[in-house]
C-alpha positions as CSV (number, residue, x, y, z in Angstrom):
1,X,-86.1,207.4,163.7
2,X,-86.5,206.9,167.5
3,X,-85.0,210.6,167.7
4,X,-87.8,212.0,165.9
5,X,-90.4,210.6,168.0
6,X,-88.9,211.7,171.2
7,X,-89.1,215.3,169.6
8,X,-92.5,214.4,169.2
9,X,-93.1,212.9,172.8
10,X,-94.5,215.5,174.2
11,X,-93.1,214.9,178.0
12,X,-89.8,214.8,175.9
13,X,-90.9,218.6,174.5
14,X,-91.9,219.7,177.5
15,X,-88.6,218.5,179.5
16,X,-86.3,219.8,176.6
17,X,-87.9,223.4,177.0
18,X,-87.8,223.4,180.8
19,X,-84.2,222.3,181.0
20,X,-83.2,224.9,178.5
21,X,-85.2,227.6,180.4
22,X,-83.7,226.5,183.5
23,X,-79.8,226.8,181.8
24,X,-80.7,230.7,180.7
25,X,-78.6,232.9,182.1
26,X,-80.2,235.1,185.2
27,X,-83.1,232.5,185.8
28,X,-81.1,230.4,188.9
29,X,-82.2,232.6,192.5
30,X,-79.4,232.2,194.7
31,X,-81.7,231.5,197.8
32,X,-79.5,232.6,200.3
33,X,-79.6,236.1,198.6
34,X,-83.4,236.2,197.8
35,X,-84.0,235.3,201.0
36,X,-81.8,238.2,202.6
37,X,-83.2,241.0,200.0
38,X,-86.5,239.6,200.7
39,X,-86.4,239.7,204.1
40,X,-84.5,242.7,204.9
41,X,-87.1,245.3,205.5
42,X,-89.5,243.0,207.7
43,X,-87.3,240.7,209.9
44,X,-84.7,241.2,212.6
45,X,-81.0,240.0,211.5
46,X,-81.5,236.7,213.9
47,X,-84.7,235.7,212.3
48,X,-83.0,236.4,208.7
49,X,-80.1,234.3,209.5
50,X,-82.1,231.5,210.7
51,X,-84.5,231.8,207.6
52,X,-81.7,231.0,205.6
53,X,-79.7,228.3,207.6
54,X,-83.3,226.8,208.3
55,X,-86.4,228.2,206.4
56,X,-88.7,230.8,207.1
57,X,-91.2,228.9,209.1
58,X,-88.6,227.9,211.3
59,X,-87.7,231.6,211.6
60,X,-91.3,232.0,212.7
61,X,-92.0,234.1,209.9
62,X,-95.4,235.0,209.8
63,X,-97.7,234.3,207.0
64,X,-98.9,238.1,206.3
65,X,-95.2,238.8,205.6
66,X,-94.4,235.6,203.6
67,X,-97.7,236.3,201.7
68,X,-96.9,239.7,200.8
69,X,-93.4,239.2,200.0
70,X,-94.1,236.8,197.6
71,X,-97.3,239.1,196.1
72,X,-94.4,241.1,195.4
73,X,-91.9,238.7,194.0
74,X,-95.2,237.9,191.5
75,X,-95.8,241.4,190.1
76,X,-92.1,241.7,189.6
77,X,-92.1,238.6,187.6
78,X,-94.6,239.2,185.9
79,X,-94.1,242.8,184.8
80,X,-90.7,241.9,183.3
81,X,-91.9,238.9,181.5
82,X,-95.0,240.6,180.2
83,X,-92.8,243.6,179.0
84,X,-90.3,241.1,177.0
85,X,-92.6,238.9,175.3
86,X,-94.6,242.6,174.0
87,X,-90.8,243.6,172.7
88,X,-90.8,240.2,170.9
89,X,-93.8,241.0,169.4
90,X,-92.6,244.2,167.7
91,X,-91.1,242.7,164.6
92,X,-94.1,241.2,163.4
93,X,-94.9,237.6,160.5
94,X,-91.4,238.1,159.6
95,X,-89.1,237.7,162.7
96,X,-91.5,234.8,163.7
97,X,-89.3,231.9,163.1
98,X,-86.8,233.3,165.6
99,X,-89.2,235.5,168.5
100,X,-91.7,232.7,169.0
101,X,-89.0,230.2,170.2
102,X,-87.1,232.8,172.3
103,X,-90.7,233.9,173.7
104,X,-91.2,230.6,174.9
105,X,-87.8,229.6,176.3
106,X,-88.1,233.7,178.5
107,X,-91.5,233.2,179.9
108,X,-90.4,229.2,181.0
109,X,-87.3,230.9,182.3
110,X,-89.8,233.2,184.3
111,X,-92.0,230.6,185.3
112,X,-88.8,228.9,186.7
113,X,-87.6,232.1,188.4
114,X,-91.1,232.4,190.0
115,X,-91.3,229.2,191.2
116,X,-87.8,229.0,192.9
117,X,-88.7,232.7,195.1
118,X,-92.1,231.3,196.1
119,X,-90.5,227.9,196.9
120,X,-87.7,229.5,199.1
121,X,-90.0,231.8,200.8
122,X,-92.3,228.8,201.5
123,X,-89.7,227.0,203.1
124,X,-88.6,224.7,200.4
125,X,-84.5,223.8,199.9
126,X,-82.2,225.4,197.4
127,X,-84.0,223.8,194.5
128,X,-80.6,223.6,192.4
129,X,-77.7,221.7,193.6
130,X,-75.0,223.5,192.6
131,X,-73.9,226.5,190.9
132,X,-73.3,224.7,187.5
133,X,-74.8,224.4,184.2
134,X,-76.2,220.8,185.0
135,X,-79.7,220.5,186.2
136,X,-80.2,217.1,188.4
137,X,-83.3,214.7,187.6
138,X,-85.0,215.4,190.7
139,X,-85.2,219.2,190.4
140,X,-86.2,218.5,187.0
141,X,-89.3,216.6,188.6
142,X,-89.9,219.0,191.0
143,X,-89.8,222.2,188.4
144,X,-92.5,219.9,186.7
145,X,-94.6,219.1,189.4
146,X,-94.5,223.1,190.4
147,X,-95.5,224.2,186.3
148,X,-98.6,221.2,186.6
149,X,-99.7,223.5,189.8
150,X,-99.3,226.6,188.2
151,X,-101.3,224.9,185.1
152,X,-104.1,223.7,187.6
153,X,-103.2,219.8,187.4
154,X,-105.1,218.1,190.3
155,X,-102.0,215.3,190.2
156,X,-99.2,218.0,190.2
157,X,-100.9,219.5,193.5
158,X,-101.4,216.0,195.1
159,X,-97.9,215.2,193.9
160,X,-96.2,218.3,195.8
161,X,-98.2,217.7,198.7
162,X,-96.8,214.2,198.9
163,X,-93.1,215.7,198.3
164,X,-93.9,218.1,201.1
165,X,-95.0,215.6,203.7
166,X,-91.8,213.6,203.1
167,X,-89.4,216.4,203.7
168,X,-91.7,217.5,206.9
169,X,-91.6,213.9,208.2
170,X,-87.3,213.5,207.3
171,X,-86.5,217.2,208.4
172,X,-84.8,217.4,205.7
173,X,-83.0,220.2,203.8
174,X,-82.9,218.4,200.2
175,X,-84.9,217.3,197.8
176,X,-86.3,213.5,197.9
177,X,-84.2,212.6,195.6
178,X,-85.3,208.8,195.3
179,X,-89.3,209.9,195.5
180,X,-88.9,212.0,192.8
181,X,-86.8,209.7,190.1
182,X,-87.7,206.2,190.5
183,X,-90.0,206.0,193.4
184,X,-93.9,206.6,193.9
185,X,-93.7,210.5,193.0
186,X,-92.3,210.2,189.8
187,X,-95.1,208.3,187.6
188,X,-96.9,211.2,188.1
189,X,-94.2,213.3,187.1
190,X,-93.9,211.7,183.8
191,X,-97.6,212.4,183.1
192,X,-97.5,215.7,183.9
193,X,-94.4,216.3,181.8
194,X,-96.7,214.8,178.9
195,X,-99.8,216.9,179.8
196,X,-97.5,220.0,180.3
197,X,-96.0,219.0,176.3
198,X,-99.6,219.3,174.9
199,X,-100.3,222.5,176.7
200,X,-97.1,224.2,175.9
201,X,-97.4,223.8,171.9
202,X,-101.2,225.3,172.4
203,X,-99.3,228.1,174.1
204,X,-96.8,228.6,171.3
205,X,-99.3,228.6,168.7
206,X,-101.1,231.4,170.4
207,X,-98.5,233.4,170.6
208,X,-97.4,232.6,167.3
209,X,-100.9,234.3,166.2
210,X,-100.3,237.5,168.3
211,X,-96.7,238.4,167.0
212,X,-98.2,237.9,163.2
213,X,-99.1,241.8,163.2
214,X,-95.9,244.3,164.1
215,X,-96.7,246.5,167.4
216,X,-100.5,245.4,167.9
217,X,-98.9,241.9,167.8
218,X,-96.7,243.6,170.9
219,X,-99.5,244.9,172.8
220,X,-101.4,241.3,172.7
221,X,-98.3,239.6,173.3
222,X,-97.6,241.0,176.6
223,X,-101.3,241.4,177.7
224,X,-101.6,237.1,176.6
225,X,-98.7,237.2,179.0
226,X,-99.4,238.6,181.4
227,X,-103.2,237.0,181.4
228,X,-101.6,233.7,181.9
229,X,-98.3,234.1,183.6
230,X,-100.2,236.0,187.1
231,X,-103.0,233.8,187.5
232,X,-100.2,230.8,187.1
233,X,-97.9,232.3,189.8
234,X,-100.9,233.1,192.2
235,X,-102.0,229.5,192.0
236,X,-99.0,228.4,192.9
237,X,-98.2,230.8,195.5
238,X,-101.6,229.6,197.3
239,X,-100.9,226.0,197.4
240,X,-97.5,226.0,198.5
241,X,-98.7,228.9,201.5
242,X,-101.2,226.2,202.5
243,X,-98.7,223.3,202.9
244,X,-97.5,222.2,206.3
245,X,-94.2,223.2,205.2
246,X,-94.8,226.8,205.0
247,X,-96.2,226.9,208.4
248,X,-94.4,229.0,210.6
249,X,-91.7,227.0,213.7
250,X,-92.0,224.4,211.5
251,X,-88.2,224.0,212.2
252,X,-86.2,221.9,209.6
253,X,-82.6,221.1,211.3
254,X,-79.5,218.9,209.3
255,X,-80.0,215.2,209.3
């Protein structure tokens, strides 16, 4: 019985989703390469290595470079997950029961890939621990907190500004690990899981809707995706850009 109602709960749904988006293969960024890729064409070989052993704003990279690299890590994004949720949509009423879940877990892997490049480039840590299949409670909170931005949560935005300011005051190059499970950050990430749960099955339904006729459901599939997924990256993009974090000799060093 209690099972069922945590299926229900829907900051259980919405943590059940996000940690099965976050285990899909290909969705992990491996920071150190991003950041090197990312980098490559705009930076000298000093500034790139100190990027990655620090972060960029330690590198003194500026903001019209960080802005436009991640501009472009957002139309890549989102042209691949707009073009995978239309192929879903091909098969029309009948493949339903089997698209609609994948659909959701793809553009949750996205929104996790997303969020991990404009973290990095925004001088944020590695967000994942390790190169394993587990997925610590702290990231989890933070992945949260960075979907409530991208949704337009007020709390979420407060929330990561408080993370933020922590890591700027400790110089450090992990997560808050405390803030973020037990301490003062994570109320809020509980309620933003539960808002998150609400506004996820709203999603699913609507793309239930547009996959119920074959190949226009595909057009209105990717176009729904890609009508939420940008404006969702953007918004996040411009918060963490205007953190203190992300400004540039803002040098982070080993405690």
């Amino acid at each position: 019985m209690k099972q069922g109602k945590d299926i229900e709960n829907p900051e259980s749904r919405f943590s059940a989703v996000l940690l099965a988006a976050a285990k899909l293969p290909g969705v992990r960024i491996n920071r150190e390469a991003y950041l090197r890729s990312a980098l490559a064409r705009h930076c000298s070989e000093d500034d790139i290595r100190r990027a990655v052993e620090e972060t960029p704003a330690a590198a003194g990279i500026t903001v019209e470079i960080l802005d436009k690299l991640a501009n472009d890590s957002i139309r890549f994004e989102t042209g691949k997950v707009s073009a995978l949720s239309a192929a879903a949509g091909i098969p029309g009423i009948l493949a339903l029961p089997v698209t609609v879940p994948a659909d959701v877990a793809q553009y949750f892997g996205h929104m996790v890939r997303i969020a991990q490049k404009l973290a990095y480039l925004y001088s944020w840590p590695d967000l994942f621990s390790d190169d394993g299949d587990d997925v610590d409670d702290a990231t989890m909170g933070m992945l949260t907190l960075f979907f409530g931005v991208m949704f337009g949560t007020q709390s979420a935005n407060a929330a990561v500004g408080k993370v933020a300011g922590m890591m700027s005051e400790q110089v450090a190059k992990k997560l808050p690990q405390k803030a973020l499970t037990q301490g003062v950050v994570y109320p809020i990430v509980k309620k933003v899981a539960a808002y998150l749960g609400v506004e996820m099955t709203k999603q699913s339904f609507a793309k239930t809707v547009s996959k119920a006729i074959p190949l226009i459901g595909a057009a209105v599939s990717g176009g729904l995706t890609f009508a939420t997924y940008l404006p969702m990256a953007k918004r996040l993009k411009r918060h963490l850009a205007d953190l203190p974090l992300a400004t540039p000799s803002h040098r982070v060093v080993q405690p």
